[in-house]
Kinemage of the C-alpha trace (Angstrom):
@kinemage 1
@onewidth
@group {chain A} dominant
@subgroup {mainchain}
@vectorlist {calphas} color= white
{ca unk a 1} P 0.000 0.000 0.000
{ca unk a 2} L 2.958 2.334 0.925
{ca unk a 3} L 4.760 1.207 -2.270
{ca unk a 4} L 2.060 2.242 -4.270
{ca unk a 5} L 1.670 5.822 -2.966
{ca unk a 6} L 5.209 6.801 -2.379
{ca unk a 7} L 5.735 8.793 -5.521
{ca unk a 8} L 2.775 10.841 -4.384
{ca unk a 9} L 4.144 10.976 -0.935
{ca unk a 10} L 7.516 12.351 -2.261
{ca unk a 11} L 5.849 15.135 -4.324
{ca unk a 12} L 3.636 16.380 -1.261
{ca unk a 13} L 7.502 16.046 0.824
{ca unk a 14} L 8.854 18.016 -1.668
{ca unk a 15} L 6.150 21.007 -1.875
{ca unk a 16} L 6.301 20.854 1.811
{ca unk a 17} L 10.423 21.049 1.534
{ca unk a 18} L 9.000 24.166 -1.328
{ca unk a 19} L 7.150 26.018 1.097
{ca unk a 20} L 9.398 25.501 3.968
{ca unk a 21} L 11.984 27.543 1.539
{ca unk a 22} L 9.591 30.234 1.238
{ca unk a 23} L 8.753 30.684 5.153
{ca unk a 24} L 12.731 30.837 5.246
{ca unk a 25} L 12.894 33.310 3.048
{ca unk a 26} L 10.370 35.279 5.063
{ca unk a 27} L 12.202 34.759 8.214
{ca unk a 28} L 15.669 35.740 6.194
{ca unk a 29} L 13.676 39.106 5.147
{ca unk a 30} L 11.774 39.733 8.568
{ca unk a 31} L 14.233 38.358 11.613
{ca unk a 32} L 16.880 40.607 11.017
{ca unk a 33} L 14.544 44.139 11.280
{ca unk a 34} L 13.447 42.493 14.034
{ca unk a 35} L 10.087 42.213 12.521
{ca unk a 36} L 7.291 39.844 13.501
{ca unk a 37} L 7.168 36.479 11.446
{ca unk a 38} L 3.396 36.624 11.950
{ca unk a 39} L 1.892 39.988 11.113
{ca unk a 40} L 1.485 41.978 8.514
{ca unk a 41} L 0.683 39.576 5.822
{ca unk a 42} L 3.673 39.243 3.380
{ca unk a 43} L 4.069 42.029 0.927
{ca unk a 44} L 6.300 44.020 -1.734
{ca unk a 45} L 9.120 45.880 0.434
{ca unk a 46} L 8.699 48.371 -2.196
{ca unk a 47} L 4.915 49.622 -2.824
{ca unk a 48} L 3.315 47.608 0.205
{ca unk a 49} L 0.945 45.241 -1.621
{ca unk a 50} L -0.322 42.412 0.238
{ca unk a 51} L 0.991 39.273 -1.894
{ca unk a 52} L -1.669 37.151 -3.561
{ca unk a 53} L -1.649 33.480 -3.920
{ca unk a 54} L -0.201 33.514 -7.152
{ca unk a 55} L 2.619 35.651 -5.687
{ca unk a 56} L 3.017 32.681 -2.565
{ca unk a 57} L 3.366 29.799 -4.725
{ca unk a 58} L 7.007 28.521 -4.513
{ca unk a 59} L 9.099 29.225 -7.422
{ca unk a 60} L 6.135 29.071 -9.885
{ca unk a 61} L 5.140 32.368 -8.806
{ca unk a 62} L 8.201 34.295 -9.283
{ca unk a 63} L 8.555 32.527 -12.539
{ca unk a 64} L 4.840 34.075 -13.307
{ca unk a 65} L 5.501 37.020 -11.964
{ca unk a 66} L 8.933 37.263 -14.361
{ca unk a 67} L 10.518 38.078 -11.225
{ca unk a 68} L 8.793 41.324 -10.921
{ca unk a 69} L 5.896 42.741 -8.227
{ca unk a 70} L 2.855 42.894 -10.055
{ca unk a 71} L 1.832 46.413 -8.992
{ca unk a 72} L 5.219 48.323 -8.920
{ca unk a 73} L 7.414 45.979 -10.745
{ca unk a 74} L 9.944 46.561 -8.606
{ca unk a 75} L 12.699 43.713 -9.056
{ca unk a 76} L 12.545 40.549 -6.623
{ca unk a 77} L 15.947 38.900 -5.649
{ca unk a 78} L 17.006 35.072 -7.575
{ca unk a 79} L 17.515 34.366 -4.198
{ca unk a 80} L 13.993 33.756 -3.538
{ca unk a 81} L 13.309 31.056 -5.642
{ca unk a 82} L 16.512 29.711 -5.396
{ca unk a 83} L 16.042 29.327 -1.750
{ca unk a 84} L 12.873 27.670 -2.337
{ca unk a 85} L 14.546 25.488 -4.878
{ca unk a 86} L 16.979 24.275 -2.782
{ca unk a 87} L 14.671 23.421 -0.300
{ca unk a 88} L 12.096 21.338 -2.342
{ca unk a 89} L 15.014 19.505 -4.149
{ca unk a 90} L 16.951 18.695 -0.666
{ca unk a 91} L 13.800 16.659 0.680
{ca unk a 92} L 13.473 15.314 -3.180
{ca unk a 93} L 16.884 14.185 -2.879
{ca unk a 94} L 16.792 12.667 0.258
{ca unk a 95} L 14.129 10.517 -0.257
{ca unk a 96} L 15.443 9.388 -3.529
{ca unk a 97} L 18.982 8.430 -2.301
{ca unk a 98} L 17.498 7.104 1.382
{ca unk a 99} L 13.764 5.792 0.939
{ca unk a 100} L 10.768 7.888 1.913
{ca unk a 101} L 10.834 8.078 5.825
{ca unk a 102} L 14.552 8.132 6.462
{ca unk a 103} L 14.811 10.380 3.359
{ca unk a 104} L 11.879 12.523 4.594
{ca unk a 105} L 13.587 13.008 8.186
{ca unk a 106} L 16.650 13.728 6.351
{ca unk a 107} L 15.759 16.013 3.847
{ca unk a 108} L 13.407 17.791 6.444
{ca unk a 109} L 16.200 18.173 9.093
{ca unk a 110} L 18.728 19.422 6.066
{ca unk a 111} L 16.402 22.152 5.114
{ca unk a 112} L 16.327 23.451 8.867
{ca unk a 113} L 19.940 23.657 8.797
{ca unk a 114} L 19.486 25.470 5.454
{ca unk a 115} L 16.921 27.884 6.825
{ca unk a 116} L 19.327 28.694 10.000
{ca unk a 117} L 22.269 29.204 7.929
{ca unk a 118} L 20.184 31.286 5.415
{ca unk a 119} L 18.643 33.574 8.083
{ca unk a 120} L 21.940 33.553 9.745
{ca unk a 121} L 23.657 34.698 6.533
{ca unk a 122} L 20.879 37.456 6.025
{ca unk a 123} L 21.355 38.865 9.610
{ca unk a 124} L 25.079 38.995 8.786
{ca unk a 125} L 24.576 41.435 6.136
{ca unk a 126} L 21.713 43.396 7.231
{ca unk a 127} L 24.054 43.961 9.724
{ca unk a 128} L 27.385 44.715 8.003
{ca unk a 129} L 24.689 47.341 5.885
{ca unk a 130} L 23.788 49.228 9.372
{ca unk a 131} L 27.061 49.239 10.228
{ca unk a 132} L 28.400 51.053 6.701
{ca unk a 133} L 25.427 53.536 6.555
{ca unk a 134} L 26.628 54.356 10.809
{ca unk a 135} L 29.811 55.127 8.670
């Protein structure tokens, strides 16, 4: 019965390994303004739109979106996707090369390290920026 559903299994694992990238690259953007990881709702840095669902969806959406904010078209990082990317394909990868549970505690574990050392990275720089602009 497993057997049979496992491929399904790995693609739900791997949108869940998908979204997990894009809650860490909310928690990259928010955690080091000191920002809430709650409230508002996510939305453009730049004009203040509240995202749609379209905007949300993992990858796909900046690929819709041409990388772009659909109100001010104000530019959004590769990193976002990327992020989300590595995420969904380090769960994928897991379970391929381990099986389905060891793979899914793997990959899942793997992409909290990931989102630590992502957020960690982003802190870094925000800041090294606060710093410079102190002079």
């Amino acid at each position: 019965m497993i057997a049979e559903a496992a491929p399904f299994i790995t693609a739900y694992l791997a949108m869940a390994g998908l979204m997990l990238g894009s809650f860490i690259n909310l928690a990259a953007d928010r955690l080091p303004r000191g920002e809430s990881l709650v409230t508002p709702r996510s939305h453009c840095r730049t004009c203040g739109r509240t995202l749609n669902i379209v905007d949300l969806l993992p990858v796909l959406g900046y690929v819709l979106r041409r990388g772009r904010c659909a109100t001010c078209r104000a530019t959004i990082g590769t990193s976002a996707p990327l992020v989300e990317a590595v995420s969904g394909g380090v769960v994928a990868g897991a379970i391929f090369w381990q099986g389905l549970w060891p793979g899914a505690l793997t990959g899942l574990s793997l992409v909290a390290v990931f989102g630590a050392l992502v957020v960690a990275i982003a802190t870094t720089r925000y800041r090294q920026g606060v710093r410079s602009l102190r002079g």
